[in-house]
C-alpha positions in Angstrom: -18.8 -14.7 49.8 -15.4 -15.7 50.4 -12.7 -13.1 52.0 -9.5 -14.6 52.3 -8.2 -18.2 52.4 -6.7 -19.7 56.0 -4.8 -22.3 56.4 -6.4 -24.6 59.4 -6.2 -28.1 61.0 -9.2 -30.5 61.0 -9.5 -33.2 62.9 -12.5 -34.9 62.6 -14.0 -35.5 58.9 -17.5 -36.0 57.7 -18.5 -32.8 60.9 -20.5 -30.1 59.7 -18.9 -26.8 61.5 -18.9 -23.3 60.8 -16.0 -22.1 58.7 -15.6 -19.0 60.6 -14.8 -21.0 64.0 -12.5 -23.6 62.0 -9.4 -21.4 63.5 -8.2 -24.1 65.3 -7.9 -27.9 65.8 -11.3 -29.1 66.9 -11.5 -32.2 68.7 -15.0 -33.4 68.1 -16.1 -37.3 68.1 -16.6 -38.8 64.5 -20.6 -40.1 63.6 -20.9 -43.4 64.6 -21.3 -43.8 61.0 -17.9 -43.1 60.1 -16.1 -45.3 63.1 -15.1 -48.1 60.6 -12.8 -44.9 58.8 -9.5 -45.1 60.0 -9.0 -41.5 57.8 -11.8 -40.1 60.4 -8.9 -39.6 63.2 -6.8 -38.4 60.7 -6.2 -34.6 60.6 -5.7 -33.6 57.5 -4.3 -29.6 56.2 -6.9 -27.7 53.8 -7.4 -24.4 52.7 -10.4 -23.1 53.8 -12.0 -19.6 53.2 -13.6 -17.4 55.6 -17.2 -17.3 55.5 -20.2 -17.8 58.0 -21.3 -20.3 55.8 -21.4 -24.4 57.0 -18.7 -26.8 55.3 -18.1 -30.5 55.1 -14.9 -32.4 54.7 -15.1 -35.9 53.5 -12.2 -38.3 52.3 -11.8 -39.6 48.9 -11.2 -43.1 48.5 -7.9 -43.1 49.0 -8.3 -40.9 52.1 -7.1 -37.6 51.0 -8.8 -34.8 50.5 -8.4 -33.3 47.0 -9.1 -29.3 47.1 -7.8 -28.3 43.5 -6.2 -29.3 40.3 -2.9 -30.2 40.0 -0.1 -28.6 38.1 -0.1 -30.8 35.4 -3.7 -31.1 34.8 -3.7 -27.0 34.7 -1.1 -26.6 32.3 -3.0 -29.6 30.0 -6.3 -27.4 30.6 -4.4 -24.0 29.4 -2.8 -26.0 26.0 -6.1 -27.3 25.2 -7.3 -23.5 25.2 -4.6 -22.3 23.1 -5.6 -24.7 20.3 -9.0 -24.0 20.3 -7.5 -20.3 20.4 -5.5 -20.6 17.4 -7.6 -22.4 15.3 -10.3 -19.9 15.9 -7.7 -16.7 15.4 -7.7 -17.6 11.3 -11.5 -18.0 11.1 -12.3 -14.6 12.9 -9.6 -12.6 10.8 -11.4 -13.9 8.0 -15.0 -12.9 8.4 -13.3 -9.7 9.8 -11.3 -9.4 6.1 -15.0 -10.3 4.3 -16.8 -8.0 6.4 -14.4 -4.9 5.7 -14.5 -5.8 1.6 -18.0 -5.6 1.7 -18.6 -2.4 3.4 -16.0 -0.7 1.2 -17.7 -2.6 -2.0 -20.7 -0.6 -0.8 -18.9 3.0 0.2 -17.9 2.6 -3.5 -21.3 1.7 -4.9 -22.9 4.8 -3.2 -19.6 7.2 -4.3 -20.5 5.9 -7.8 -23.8 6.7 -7.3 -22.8 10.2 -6.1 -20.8 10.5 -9.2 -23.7 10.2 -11.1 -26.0 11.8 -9.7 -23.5 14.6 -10.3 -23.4 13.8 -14.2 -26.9 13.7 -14.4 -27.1 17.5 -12.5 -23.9 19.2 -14.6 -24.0 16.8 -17.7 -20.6 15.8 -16.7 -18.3 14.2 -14.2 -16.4 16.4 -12.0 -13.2 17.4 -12.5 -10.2 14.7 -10.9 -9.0 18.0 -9.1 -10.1 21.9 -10.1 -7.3 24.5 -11.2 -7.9 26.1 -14.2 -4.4 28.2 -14.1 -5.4 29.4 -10.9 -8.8 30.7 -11.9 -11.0 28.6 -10.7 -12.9 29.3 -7.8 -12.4 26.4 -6.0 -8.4 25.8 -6.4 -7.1 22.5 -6.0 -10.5 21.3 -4.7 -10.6 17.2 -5.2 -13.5 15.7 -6.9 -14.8 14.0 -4.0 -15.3 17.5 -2.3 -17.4 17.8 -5.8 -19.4 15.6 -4.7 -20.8 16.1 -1.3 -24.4 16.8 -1.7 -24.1 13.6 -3.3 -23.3 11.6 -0.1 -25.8 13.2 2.3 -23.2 16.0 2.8 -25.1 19.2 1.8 -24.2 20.9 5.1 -20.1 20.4 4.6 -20.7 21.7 0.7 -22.5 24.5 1.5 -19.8 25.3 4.8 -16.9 24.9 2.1 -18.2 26.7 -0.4 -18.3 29.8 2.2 -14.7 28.8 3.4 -13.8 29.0 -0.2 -15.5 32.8 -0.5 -13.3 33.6 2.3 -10.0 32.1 1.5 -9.1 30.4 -1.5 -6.0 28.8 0.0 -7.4 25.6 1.3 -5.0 24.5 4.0 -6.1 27.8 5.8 -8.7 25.7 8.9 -10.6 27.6 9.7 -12.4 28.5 7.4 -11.6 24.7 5.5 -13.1 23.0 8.0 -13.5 19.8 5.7 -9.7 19.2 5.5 -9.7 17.5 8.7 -13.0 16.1 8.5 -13.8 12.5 8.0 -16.5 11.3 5.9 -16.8 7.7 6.2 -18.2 6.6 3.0 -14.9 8.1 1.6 -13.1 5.5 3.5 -12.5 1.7 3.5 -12.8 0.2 7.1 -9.6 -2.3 6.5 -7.9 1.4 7.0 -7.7 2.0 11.1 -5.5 4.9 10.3 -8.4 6.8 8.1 -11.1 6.6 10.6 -10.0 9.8 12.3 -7.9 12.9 11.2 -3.6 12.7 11.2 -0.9 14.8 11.3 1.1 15.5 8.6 3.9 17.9 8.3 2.5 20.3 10.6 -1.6 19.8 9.2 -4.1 18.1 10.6 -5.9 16.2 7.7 -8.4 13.5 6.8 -8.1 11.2 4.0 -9.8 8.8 1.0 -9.4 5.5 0.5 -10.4 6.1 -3.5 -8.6 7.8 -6.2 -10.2 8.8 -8.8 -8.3 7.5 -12.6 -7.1 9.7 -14.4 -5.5 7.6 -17.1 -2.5 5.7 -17.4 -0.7 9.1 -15.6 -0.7 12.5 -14.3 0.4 13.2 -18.0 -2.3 11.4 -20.4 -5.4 13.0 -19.6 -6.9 10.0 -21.1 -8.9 8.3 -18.3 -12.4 9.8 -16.2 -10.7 11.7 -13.6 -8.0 14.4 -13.6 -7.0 18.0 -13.5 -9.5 20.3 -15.0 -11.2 17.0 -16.6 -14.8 17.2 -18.1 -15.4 13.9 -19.3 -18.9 12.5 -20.3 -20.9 9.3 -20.3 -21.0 9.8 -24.1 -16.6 10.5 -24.0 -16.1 6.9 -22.6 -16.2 5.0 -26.0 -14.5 2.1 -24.1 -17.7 1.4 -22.5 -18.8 2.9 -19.1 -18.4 -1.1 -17.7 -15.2 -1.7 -18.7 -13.9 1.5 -17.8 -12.0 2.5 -14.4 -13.3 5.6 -12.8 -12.1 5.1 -9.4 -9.7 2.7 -7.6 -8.7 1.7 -3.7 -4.9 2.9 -2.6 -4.4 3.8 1.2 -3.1 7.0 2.0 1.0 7.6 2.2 2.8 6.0 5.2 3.4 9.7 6.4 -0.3 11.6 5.3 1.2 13.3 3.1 -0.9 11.9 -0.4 -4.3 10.8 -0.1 -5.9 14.2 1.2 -9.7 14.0 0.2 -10.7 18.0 0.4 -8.2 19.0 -1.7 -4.5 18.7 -2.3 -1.3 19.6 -4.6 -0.3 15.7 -5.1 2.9 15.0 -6.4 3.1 17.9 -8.7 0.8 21.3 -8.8 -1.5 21.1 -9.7 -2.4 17.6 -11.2 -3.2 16.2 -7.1 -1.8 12.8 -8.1 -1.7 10.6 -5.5 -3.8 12.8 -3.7 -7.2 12.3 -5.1 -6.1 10.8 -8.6 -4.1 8.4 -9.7 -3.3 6.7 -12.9 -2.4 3.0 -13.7 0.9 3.5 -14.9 1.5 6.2 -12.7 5.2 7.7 -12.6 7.1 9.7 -10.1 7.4 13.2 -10.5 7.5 14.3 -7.3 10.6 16.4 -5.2 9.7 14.5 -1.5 10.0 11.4 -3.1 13.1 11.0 -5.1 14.3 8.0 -3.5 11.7 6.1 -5.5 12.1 4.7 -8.5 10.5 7.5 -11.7 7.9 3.5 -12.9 5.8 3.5 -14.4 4.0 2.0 -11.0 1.3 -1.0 -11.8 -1.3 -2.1 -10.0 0.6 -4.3 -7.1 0.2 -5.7 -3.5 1.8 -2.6 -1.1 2.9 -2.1 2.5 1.8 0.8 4.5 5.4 1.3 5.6 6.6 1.6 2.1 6.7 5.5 0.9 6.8 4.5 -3.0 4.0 2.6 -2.7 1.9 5.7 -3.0 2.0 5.6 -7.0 0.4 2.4 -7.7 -3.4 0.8 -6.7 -3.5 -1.4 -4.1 -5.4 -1.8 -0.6 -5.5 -3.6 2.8 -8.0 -6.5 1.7 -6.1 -9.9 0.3 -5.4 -10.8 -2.9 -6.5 -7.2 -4.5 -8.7 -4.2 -4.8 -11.8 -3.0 -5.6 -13.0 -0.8 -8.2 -15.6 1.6 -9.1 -16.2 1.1 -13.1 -17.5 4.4 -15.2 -21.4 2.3 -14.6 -21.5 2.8 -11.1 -20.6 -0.8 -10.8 -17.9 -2.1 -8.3 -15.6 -4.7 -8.7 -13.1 -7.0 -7.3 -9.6 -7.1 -9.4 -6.7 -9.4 -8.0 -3.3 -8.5 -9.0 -2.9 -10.9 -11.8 -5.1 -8.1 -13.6 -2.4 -5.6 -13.4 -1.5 -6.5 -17.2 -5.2 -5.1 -18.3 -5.0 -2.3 -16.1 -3.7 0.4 -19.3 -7.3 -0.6 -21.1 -9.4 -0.1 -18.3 -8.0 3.2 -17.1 -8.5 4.3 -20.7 -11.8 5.9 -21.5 -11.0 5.5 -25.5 -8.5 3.5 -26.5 -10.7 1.0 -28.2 -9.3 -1.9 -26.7 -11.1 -5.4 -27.0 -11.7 -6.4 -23.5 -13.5 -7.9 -20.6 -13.4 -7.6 -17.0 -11.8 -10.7 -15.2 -14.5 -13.2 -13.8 
């Protein structure tokens, strides 16, 4: 293996010597072969590297020796790579973007599943958020919490149920262990910022990707999901396929909405923007009176962009997906956002179909 490069003097070409003695100019006859070669008296300058293996120096045909590229063949050699680079880059972030739609198309398919699993257990979706005036004993719980045992969570339900017993104020941890904890199914991988736990005004939280719909707003009470809700199969005269029960939105550009465990959201106790959300959501909230009072519609959004918060959208191009009261999931672009009001409503008996 080669140590370090020397530079050295050789006299005769076409002689087979050891590298390690090459300190020096050698003066050793040329083969009888090479006395026609006037470059065989020639000394020539090389770089050689220090080895104690054999090496031979021969002449090109102009009678030079050639030991690397030159400058402008390397910089030809590094442009070629940077267009194969960037016209790779696009292709890659595109199987990356198809890749993360589809795993959250099937986090959503199994949290629809969950969701009815629950109905068929209690004979009726959870509620968007539990309150009850204070009465219930799970205050301010979210509906994904609900849901757990659902999602192969059993142990987390049965730990918050016991943090519960022990102190109904969930943003005590511990006990509420689950408010920094990260279930990935509640998640969409576009998301970096959701795969672990952030800070947030002095808590230490983990987030959903999915809010449930609670209507057109944290006032109507007229969709699947919302405070203190108890909505049927048999209350969603719309029909369960053309019916919203659950939507993407990343959390708040400073984790402050989108807590999964539970959660005040913009105004106790309704935990919108926390866990619900409607599809004319408006702004009622004290933190964020900069923001326009909307109604919000479904939108493309920036993570940087604290209003943002009261209005679908996600991190995948061109749209969002969306969990349907059937447990079926699909793909709504933003030119939608004008059928949005009729498919957050469970019975407004509008005439509608779902965008191909």
């Amino acid at each position: 293996m080669a140590l370090f490069a020397q530079e050295v003097l050789i006299a005769n070409v076409g002689t087979s010597i050891p590298i390690w003695q090459a300190t020096q100019v050698q003066d050793v006859d040329c083969p009888p072969c090479l006395l026609s070669l006037a470059a065989c008296k020639k000394k020539f300058r090389v770089q050689m590297a220090m080895s104690t293996e054999h090496f031979e120096l021969w002449p090109n045909k102009t009678g030079k020796l050639r030991a690397a590229f030159t400058l402008l063949e390397l910089l030809v050699v590094i442009a070629i790579i940077g267009v194969l680079i960037a016209l790779a880059l696009p292709a890659v972030q595109k199987v990356r973007a198809a890749a993360n739609r589809t795993e959250c198309t099937n986090n959503l398919k199994q949290v629809g599943l969950a969701l009815h699993q629950y109905h068929g257990s209690h004979r009726v979706f959870p509620p968007g958020v539990s309150f009850k005036d204070g009465k219930d004993p799970f205050p301010h719980q979210s509906w994904l919490a609900k849901v757990l045992p659902y999602v192969e969570q059993q142990e987390l339900w049965r730990l918050t149920q016991l943090a519960y017993q022990q102190e109904p104020y969930f943003i005590v941890n511990p006990p509420h262990i689950g408010l920094d904890f990260v279930v990935a199914v509640f998640t969409c991988p576009a998301d970096s910022r959701v795969s672990s736990g952030q800070e947030s005004r002095g808590y230490h939280v983990a987030f959903t990707s999915y809010l449930g719909c609670e209507g057109l707003n944290l006032n109507s009470g007229d969709g699947v999901l919302y405070v203190d809700s108890r909505v049927r199969i048999q209350d969603i005269v719309d029909g369960t396929s053309n019916t919203i029960m659950v939507g993407e939105r990343p959390p708040g550009h400073d984790f402050w909405y989108g807590w999964w465990y539970a959660g005040y959201g913009q105004r106790k106790p309704t935990g919108s923007g926390d866990m619900v959300l409607g599809a004319r959501e408006i702004n009622d909230s004290i933190d964020l009176q900069s923001c326009p009072v909307g109604p919000y519609e479904f939108a493309p959004g920036k993570l940087s962009e604290p209003c943002d918060v009261f209005h679908f959208w996600s991190l995948h191009p061109g749209g969002a997906n969306f969990l349907m009261a059937d447990a079926s999931v699909h793909f709504l672009t933003y030119d939608a956002a004008p059928l949005m009001p009729a498919l957050a409503t469970r019975a407004g008996r509008e005439v509608i179909a779902l965008p191909d």
